[in-house]
N, C-alpha and C positions, 0 to 999 in steps of 0.2 A: 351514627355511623352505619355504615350500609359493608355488608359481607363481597366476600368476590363474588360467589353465586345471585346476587342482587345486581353488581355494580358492570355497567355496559361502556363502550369505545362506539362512537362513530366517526369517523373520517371521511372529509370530501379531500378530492384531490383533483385539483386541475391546473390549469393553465397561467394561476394568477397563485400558487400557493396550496399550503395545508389548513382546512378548518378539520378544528376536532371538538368535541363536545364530549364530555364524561355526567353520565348520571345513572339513574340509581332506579330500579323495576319501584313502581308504586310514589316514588317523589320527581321521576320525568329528569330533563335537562338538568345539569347545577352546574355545569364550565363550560366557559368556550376558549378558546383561542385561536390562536392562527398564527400564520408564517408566511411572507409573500415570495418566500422562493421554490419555487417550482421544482418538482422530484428531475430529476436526471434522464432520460433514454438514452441505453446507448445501442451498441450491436446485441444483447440481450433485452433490448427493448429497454420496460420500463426499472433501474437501480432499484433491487430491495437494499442493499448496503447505504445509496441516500434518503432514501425512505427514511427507514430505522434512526438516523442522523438528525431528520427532521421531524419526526415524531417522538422521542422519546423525553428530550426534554418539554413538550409541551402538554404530556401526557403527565409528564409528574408533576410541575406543574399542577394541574387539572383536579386529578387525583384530591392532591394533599389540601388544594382551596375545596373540593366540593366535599370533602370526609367520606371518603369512598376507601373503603380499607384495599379492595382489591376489585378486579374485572375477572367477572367468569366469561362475559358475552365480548366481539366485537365484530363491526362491520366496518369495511373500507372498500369508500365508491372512489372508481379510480377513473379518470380520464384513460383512453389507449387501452385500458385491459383486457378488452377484446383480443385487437389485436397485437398488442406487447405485452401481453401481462405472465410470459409463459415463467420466467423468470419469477417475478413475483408470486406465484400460484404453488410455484414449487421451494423458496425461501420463507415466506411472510410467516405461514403457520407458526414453524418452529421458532420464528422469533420472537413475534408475539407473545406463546406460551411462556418462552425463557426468560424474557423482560417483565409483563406481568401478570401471569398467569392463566390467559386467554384458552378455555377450554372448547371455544365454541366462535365458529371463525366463519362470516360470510364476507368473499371477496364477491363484487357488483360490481359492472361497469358502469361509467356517469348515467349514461343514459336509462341506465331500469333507477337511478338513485332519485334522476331528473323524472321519472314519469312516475314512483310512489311516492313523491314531494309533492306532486301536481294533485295528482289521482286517488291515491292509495290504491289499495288490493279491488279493485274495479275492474272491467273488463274495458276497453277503450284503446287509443292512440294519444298521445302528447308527440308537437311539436317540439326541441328545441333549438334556437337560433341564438347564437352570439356572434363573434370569431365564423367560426361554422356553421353545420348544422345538419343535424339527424332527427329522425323519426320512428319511436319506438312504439308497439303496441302490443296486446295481449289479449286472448280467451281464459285467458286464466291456467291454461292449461298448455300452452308454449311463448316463446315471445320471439316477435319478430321486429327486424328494423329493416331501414330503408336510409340510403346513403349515409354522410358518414365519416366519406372517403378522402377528406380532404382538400385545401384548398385546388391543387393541380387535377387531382382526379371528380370531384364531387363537391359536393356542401353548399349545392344549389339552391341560390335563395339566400343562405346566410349570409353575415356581414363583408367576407372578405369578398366574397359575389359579387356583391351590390357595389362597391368601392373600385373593382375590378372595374363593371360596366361602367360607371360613372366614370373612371378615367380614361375606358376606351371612348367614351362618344367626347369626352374633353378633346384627345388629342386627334379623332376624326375630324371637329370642329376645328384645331390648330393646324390638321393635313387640307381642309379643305374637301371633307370627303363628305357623303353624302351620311346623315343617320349622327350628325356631330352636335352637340349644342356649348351653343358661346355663353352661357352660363355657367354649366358646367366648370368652362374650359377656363372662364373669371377664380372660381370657386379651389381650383385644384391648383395655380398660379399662385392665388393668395398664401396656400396651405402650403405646398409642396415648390414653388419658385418656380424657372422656366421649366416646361417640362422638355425640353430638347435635354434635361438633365436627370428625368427620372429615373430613364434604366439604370445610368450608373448607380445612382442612390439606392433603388428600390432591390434588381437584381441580386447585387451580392449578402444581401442581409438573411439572417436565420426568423427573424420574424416578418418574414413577409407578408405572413397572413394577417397579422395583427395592424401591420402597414397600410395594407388593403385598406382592410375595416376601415380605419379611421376616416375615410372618405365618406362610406354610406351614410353618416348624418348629413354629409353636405348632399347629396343627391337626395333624402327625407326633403330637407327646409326646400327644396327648387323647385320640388314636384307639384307645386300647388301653382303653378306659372309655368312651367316649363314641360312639355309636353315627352320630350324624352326621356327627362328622369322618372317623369311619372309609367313613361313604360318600362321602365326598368325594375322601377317597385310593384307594375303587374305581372311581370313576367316571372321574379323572385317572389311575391302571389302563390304563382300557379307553380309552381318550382314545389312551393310548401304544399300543397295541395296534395297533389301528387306522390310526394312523400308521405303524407299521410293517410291516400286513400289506397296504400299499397300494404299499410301495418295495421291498419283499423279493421276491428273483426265485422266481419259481414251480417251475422246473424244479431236478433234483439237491439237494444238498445243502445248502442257502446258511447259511452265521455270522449269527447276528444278537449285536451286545453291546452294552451300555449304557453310556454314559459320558455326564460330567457334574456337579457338584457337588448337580445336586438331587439326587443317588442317595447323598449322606450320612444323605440320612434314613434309612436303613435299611431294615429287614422291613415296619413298619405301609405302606410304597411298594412294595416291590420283591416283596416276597411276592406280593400282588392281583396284580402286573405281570407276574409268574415263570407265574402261573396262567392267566391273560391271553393271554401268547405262545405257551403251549403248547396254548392250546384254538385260536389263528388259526393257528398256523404251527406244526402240529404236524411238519412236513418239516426245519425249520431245526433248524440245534446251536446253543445257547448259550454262548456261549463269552463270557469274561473280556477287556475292552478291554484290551491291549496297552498303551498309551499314550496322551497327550492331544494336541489341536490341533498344540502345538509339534512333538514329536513328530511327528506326520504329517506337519508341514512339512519336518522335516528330512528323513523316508526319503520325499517327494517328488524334494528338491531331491538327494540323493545320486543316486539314479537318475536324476534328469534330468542330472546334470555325467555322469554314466556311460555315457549314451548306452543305458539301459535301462528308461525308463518304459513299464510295460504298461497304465498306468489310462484310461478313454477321454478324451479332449480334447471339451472344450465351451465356446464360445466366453462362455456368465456363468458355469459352473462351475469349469471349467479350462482356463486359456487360456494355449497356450505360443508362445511369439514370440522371434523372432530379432532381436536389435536391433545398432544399430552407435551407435559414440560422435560427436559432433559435429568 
Protein backbone atom coordinates (compact mmCIF):
# COMPACT_ATOMS: atom_id res chain seq x y z
CA UNK A 1 0.00 0.00 0.00
CA UNK A 2 1.36 3.32 -0.89
CA UNK A 3 0.77 6.55 1.55
CA UNK A 4 -1.02 9.79 0.08
CA UNK A 5 2.32 11.51 0.11
CA UNK A 6 3.46 8.65 -2.47
CA UNK A 7 0.29 8.10 -4.24
CA UNK A 8 -0.37 10.64 -7.59
CA UNK A 9 -3.79 11.63 -10.13
CA UNK A 10 -3.21 12.18 -13.68
CA UNK A 11 -6.06 13.26 -15.91
CA UNK A 12 -6.49 13.72 -19.63
CA UNK A 13 -9.36 15.42 -20.58
CA UNK A 14 -10.68 15.97 -23.91
CA UNK A 15 -12.85 15.78 -26.55
CA UNK A 16 -13.69 12.14 -26.45
CA UNK A 17 -13.84 11.75 -22.44
CA UNK A 18 -11.93 11.42 -19.09
CA UNK A 19 -8.58 9.12 -18.83
CA UNK A 20 -7.25 8.86 -15.40
CA UNK A 21 -4.45 6.84 -14.14
CA UNK A 22 -3.66 6.45 -10.35
CA UNK A 23 -0.19 5.39 -9.15
CA UNK A 24 2.28 5.36 -6.72
CA UNK A 25 6.12 7.50 -6.74
CA UNK A 26 8.61 4.50 -7.10
CA UNK A 27 5.87 1.61 -8.59
CA UNK A 28 4.72 4.04 -11.75
CA UNK A 29 1.17 3.55 -13.33
CA UNK A 30 -1.24 0.82 -11.35
CA UNK A 31 -5.15 2.19 -12.91
CA UNK A 32 -6.59 3.48 -15.55
CA UNK A 33 -9.84 4.21 -16.53
CA UNK A 34 -12.01 6.24 -18.41
CA UNK A 35 -15.22 7.74 -19.37
CA UNK A 36 -16.38 8.69 -22.88
CA UNK A 37 -18.38 11.70 -21.78
CA UNK A 38 -16.93 14.83 -22.27
CA UNK A 39 -16.71 17.57 -19.38
CA UNK A 40 -19.35 20.25 -19.97
CA UNK A 41 -18.50 24.23 -21.10
CA UNK A 42 -20.67 26.57 -20.55
CA UNK A 43 -20.72 30.56 -20.04
CA UNK A 44 -17.95 29.81 -17.46
CA UNK A 45 -16.26 28.02 -19.83
CA UNK A 46 -14.93 24.62 -18.86
CA UNK A 47 -17.91 22.76 -15.53
CA UNK A 48 -15.68 22.09 -12.58
CA UNK A 49 -19.16 20.89 -11.03
CA UNK A 50 -19.19 18.22 -14.18
CA UNK A 51 -15.79 17.50 -13.84
CA UNK A 52 -15.93 16.37 -10.19
CA UNK A 53 -19.23 14.24 -11.36
CA UNK A 54 -17.03 12.58 -13.89
CA UNK A 55 -14.08 12.03 -11.99
CA UNK A 56 -14.64 10.99 -8.69
CA UNK A 57 -16.26 7.87 -9.24
CA UNK A 58 -13.48 6.78 -11.48
CA UNK A 59 -10.96 7.89 -9.08
CA UNK A 60 -12.26 5.64 -6.44
CA UNK A 61 -12.51 3.33 -8.32
CA UNK A 62 -8.81 3.58 -9.33
CA UNK A 63 -7.58 4.20 -5.88
CA UNK A 64 -9.05 0.96 -4.11
CA UNK A 65 -7.95 -1.41 -7.44
CA UNK A 66 -4.31 0.12 -7.38
CA UNK A 67 -3.99 -0.03 -3.09
CA UNK A 68 -3.17 3.53 -2.95
CA UNK A 69 -4.30 4.67 0.49
CA UNK A 70 -4.46 8.26 -0.55
CA UNK A 71 -3.10 11.14 -3.32
CA UNK A 72 -0.77 13.77 -2.20
CA UNK A 73 0.14 14.65 -5.97
CA UNK A 74 -2.35 15.46 -8.95
CA UNK A 75 -2.30 16.83 -12.44
CA UNK A 76 -5.12 17.55 -14.85
CA UNK A 77 -4.46 18.21 -18.71
CA UNK A 78 -7.52 19.78 -19.85
CA UNK A 79 -8.46 20.52 -23.32
CA UNK A 80 -9.80 24.59 -23.53
CA UNK A 81 -7.81 25.50 -20.24
CA UNK A 82 -6.28 28.01 -21.85
CA UNK A 83 -8.82 29.56 -22.77
CA UNK A 84 -11.87 28.27 -20.41
CA UNK A 85 -10.19 27.11 -17.71
CA UNK A 86 -10.91 30.39 -15.53
CA UNK A 87 -13.55 28.55 -13.67
CA UNK A 88 -11.79 25.50 -13.11
CA UNK A 89 -8.42 27.22 -11.78
CA UNK A 90 -10.46 28.82 -9.44
CA UNK A 91 -12.78 25.53 -8.16
CA UNK A 92 -10.58 22.37 -8.96
CA UNK A 93 -7.96 23.01 -6.04
CA UNK A 94 -10.44 22.96 -3.40
CA UNK A 95 -12.11 20.15 -4.52
CA UNK A 96 -9.61 18.02 -5.10
CA UNK A 97 -8.19 18.46 -1.70
CA UNK A 98 -11.73 17.91 -0.13
CA UNK A 99 -12.44 14.60 -2.10
CA UNK A 100 -9.02 13.26 -1.74
CA UNK A 101 -6.58 14.88 -0.18
CA UNK A 102 -4.69 16.49 -3.17
CA UNK A 103 -1.86 18.71 -1.46
CA UNK A 104 -0.17 19.50 -4.73
CA UNK A 105 -2.32 20.40 -7.81
CA UNK A 106 -0.84 21.12 -11.46
CA UNK A 107 -3.59 22.20 -13.84
CA UNK A 108 -1.98 21.86 -17.80
CA UNK A 109 -3.49 22.63 -20.85
CA UNK A 110 -3.77 19.53 -23.56
CA UNK A 111 -1.27 20.88 -25.40
CA UNK A 112 2.06 21.24 -22.83
CA UNK A 113 0.41 17.38 -21.61
CA UNK A 114 0.54 16.57 -25.52
CA UNK A 115 4.24 17.84 -26.02
CA UNK A 116 5.75 16.20 -22.46
CA UNK A 117 3.95 12.83 -23.79
CA UNK A 118 5.83 13.46 -27.07
CA UNK A 119 9.05 15.13 -25.56
CA UNK A 120 9.52 15.30 -22.23
CA UNK A 121 11.33 18.18 -20.32
CA UNK A 122 13.39 18.98 -23.82
CA UNK A 123 13.75 21.98 -25.40
CA UNK A 124 11.80 21.53 -28.97
CA UNK A 125 8.11 22.07 -30.73
CA UNK A 126 5.42 19.23 -31.06
CA UNK A 127 2.85 19.27 -33.42
CA UNK A 128 -0.58 18.22 -32.75
CA UNK A 129 -3.29 17.28 -35.11
CA UNK A 130 -6.61 15.48 -34.77
CA UNK A 131 -10.15 17.30 -34.89
CA UNK A 132 -7.87 20.32 -34.77
CA UNK A 133 -4.79 21.46 -34.29
CA UNK A 134 -2.00 23.37 -32.35
CA UNK A 135 1.56 23.81 -31.91
CA UNK A 136 3.33 24.10 -28.68
CA UNK A 137 7.04 24.62 -27.93
CA UNK A 138 9.58 25.54 -25.50
CA UNK A 139 13.28 26.80 -24.23
CA UNK A 140 12.60 25.47 -21.22
CA UNK A 141 12.23 28.69 -19.81
CA UNK A 142 8.68 29.97 -21.30
CA UNK A 143 6.26 28.20 -23.69
CA UNK A 144 4.86 29.32 -26.60
CA UNK A 145 1.99 28.08 -28.93
CA UNK A 146 0.72 28.82 -32.26
CA UNK A 147 -3.00 28.47 -33.34
CA UNK A 148 -5.34 26.60 -31.68
CA UNK A 149 -8.14 28.76 -32.42
CA UNK A 150 -10.52 26.53 -33.66
CA UNK A 151 -12.23 25.23 -36.36
CA UNK A 152 -13.97 28.83 -37.66
CA UNK A 153 -11.10 30.92 -36.60
CA UNK A 154 -7.78 28.39 -36.98
CA UNK A 155 -6.62 24.78 -36.77
CA UNK A 156 -4.95 25.00 -39.88
CA UNK A 157 -3.95 21.87 -41.21
CA UNK A 158 -5.79 19.84 -38.86
CA UNK A 159 -8.57 17.36 -39.46
CA UNK A 160 -11.63 19.44 -39.68
CA UNK A 161 -9.36 21.70 -42.26
CA UNK A 162 -8.72 18.96 -44.46
CA UNK A 163 -12.39 17.65 -44.52
CA UNK A 164 -13.52 21.39 -44.93
CA UNK A 165 -11.20 21.65 -48.26
CA UNK A 166 -12.16 18.40 -49.51
CA UNK A 167 -15.71 19.26 -49.46
CA UNK A 168 -15.12 22.59 -50.87
CA UNK A 169 -13.39 21.25 -54.11
CA UNK A 170 -16.32 18.33 -54.11
CA UNK A 171 -19.09 20.84 -54.39
CA UNK A 172 -16.70 23.32 -56.84
CA UNK A 173 -16.60 20.08 -58.75
CA UNK A 174 -20.77 19.72 -58.34
CA UNK A 175 -20.96 23.92 -59.25
CA UNK A 176 -18.91 23.30 -62.10
CA UNK A 177 -16.27 25.78 -60.89
CA UNK A 178 -12.93 25.77 -61.45
CA UNK A 179 -10.13 24.00 -58.62
CA UNK A 180 -13.20 21.00 -58.15
CA UNK A 181 -12.55 17.38 -58.40
CA UNK A 182 -15.05 14.65 -59.27
CA UNK A 183 -13.52 12.36 -57.10
CA UNK A 184 -13.78 14.00 -54.36
CA UNK A 185 -17.25 15.08 -55.19
CA UNK A 186 -17.85 10.68 -55.72
CA UNK A 187 -16.34 10.32 -52.10
CA UNK A 188 -18.39 12.91 -50.23
CA UNK A 189 -21.99 11.66 -52.02
CA UNK A 190 -21.02 8.20 -50.95
CA UNK A 191 -20.57 9.47 -47.37
CA UNK A 192 -22.59 12.49 -46.81
CA UNK A 193 -25.64 11.77 -49.77
CA UNK A 194 -26.54 14.67 -52.31
CA UNK A 195 -24.71 17.39 -51.19
CA UNK A 196 -27.43 20.13 -52.35
CA UNK A 197 -28.28 18.71 -48.61
CA UNK A 198 -25.28 19.34 -46.83
CA UNK A 199 -25.82 22.65 -45.24
CA UNK A 200 -28.82 21.61 -43.83
CA UNK A 201 -27.27 18.55 -42.32
CA UNK A 202 -23.93 19.97 -41.52
CA UNK A 203 -24.93 23.65 -40.39
CA UNK A 204 -27.13 23.27 -37.53
CA UNK A 205 -25.01 20.63 -35.50
CA UNK A 206 -22.74 21.34 -32.36
CA UNK A 207 -20.08 18.91 -33.68
CA UNK A 208 -19.19 20.31 -36.61
CA UNK A 209 -15.94 20.14 -36.39
CA UNK A 210 -15.76 16.57 -35.82
CA UNK A 211 -18.33 16.36 -39.08
CA UNK A 212 -15.65 18.03 -40.95
CA UNK A 213 -12.99 15.66 -39.84
CA UNK A 214 -14.63 12.64 -40.88
CA UNK A 215 -14.07 13.48 -44.50
CA UNK A 216 -10.15 14.06 -44.37
CA UNK A 217 -9.54 10.33 -44.60
CA UNK A 218 -11.47 10.45 -47.72
CA UNK A 219 -9.18 13.27 -49.29
CA UNK A 220 -5.78 11.05 -47.56
CA UNK A 221 -7.06 7.64 -49.81
CA UNK A 222 -7.57 10.29 -53.31
CA UNK A 223 -4.39 11.92 -53.05
CA UNK A 224 -2.39 9.48 -54.55
CA UNK A 225 -4.44 9.91 -58.02
CA UNK A 226 -6.05 12.86 -57.65
CA UNK A 227 -4.21 15.88 -57.80
CA UNK A 228 -6.32 18.23 -55.76
CA UNK A 229 -6.58 16.40 -52.85
CA UNK A 230 -3.02 15.94 -52.77
CA UNK A 231 -2.90 19.69 -52.70
CA UNK A 232 -4.90 19.97 -49.98
CA UNK A 233 -2.72 17.70 -47.97
CA UNK A 234 0.34 20.21 -49.03
CA UNK A 235 -1.11 22.99 -48.30
CA UNK A 236 -2.36 21.51 -44.58
CA UNK A 237 1.78 20.49 -44.85
CA UNK A 238 2.80 23.81 -44.88
CA UNK A 239 -0.20 24.92 -42.51
CA UNK A 240 1.73 22.54 -39.88
CA UNK A 241 4.90 23.89 -40.65
CA UNK A 242 4.43 26.99 -39.95
CA UNK A 243 2.82 26.37 -36.82
CA UNK A 244 5.72 24.83 -35.90
CA UNK A 245 8.42 27.15 -37.09
CA UNK A 246 6.73 29.89 -35.22
CA UNK A 247 6.97 27.80 -31.46
CA UNK A 248 10.26 26.07 -32.11
CA UNK A 249 13.25 27.67 -30.33
CA UNK A 250 15.70 29.12 -32.60
CA UNK A 251 18.85 28.52 -30.85
CA UNK A 252 20.86 24.63 -30.45
CA UNK A 253 19.28 21.82 -31.25
CA UNK A 254 15.53 21.80 -30.48
CA UNK A 255 13.08 17.92 -31.08
CA UNK A 256 10.34 18.76 -32.99
CA UNK A 257 7.59 15.44 -33.07
CA UNK A 258 4.28 14.84 -34.20
CA UNK A 259 1.63 13.40 -32.44
CA UNK A 260 -1.92 13.03 -32.83
CA UNK A 261 -4.51 10.81 -34.48
CA UNK A 262 -4.62 12.71 -37.63
CA UNK A 263 -1.04 11.47 -38.34
CA UNK A 264 -2.82 7.86 -39.03
CA UNK A 265 -3.14 9.03 -42.35
CA UNK A 266 0.13 8.33 -43.16
CA UNK A 267 2.84 9.27 -46.09
CA UNK A 268 0.01 11.22 -48.71
CA UNK A 269 0.34 13.84 -44.81
CA UNK A 270 3.38 13.25 -43.18
CA UNK A 271 5.66 12.89 -46.35
CA UNK A 272 4.61 17.07 -47.68
CA UNK A 273 4.97 17.60 -43.67
CA UNK A 274 8.53 15.65 -43.30
CA UNK A 275 9.51 18.04 -46.27
CA UNK A 276 7.88 21.02 -44.80
CA UNK A 277 9.85 20.80 -41.48
CA UNK A 278 12.95 20.33 -42.97
CA UNK A 279 12.98 23.25 -45.44
CA UNK A 280 11.66 25.73 -42.05
CA UNK A 281 13.66 24.08 -39.44
CA UNK A 282 16.39 22.74 -40.85
CA UNK A 283 18.23 23.06 -37.08
CA UNK A 284 15.63 20.94 -35.32
CA UNK A 285 16.03 16.67 -35.07
CA UNK A 286 12.86 14.96 -35.67
CA UNK A 287 12.43 12.56 -33.46
CA UNK A 288 9.39 9.99 -32.70
CA UNK A 289 6.68 11.11 -29.99
CA UNK A 290 7.35 9.31 -26.93
CA UNK A 291 3.80 9.18 -25.80
CA UNK A 292 0.33 10.73 -25.79
CA UNK A 293 -1.55 13.41 -23.61
CA UNK A 294 -1.96 10.86 -20.78
CA UNK A 295 1.32 10.11 -20.79
CA UNK A 296 2.57 13.44 -20.32
CA UNK A 297 0.18 13.75 -17.46
CA UNK A 298 1.70 11.20 -15.78
CA UNK A 299 5.56 12.10 -16.18
CA UNK A 300 4.14 15.54 -15.10
CA UNK A 301 2.64 14.44 -12.09
CA UNK A 302 5.54 11.96 -10.99
CA UNK A 303 8.02 14.73 -11.12
CA UNK A 304 5.75 17.13 -9.51
CA UNK A 305 5.09 14.27 -6.27
CA UNK A 306 9.03 14.26 -6.63
CA UNK A 307 9.85 17.51 -6.04
CA UNK A 308 11.55 17.59 -9.46
CA UNK A 309 9.65 19.41 -12.19
CA UNK A 310 11.94 21.35 -14.65
CA UNK A 311 9.15 22.57 -17.31
CA UNK A 312 8.31 26.38 -16.80
CA UNK A 313 5.13 27.20 -14.93
CA UNK A 314 2.46 29.45 -16.54
CA UNK A 315 -0.36 30.61 -14.93
CA UNK A 316 -3.17 29.15 -18.41
CA UNK A 317 -0.52 26.76 -19.48
CA UNK A 318 0.72 25.24 -16.25
CA UNK A 319 -0.39 26.25 -13.20
CA UNK A 320 0.88 24.50 -10.00
CA UNK A 321 -0.68 25.30 -6.57
CA UNK A 322 -0.56 24.43 -3.25
CA UNK A 323 -3.72 23.56 -1.70
CA UNK A 324 -5.13 22.61 1.73
CA UNK A 325 -8.36 20.47 2.61
CA UNK A 326 -11.32 22.13 4.20
Amino acid sequence: MSGAEDGFLAVDSGGSGLRVVVGALGRGPLSRRESREPVRTGDRGIDPGHFMEQLVPLVRASTAEAGVDGLGTAVVGAAGLATLGDALRAELPAALAREFGISSLALVADAVTAYTGALGPYPGAVVAAGTGLIAIGTDLARWRRADGWGHLLGDCGGGAWIGRAGLEAALRAHDGREGGSVRLLACAEELFGPLTQLPGKLYPRPDRPAVLASFAPQVSACAADDPVAAGILRAAARHMADSAAAVCPSAGEPRVALTGGLFKMGDPLVVPLEEELARRLPHARRVAAEGDPLHGAVCIATDLAAGSLTLPGDEKMLYVVTVKGD
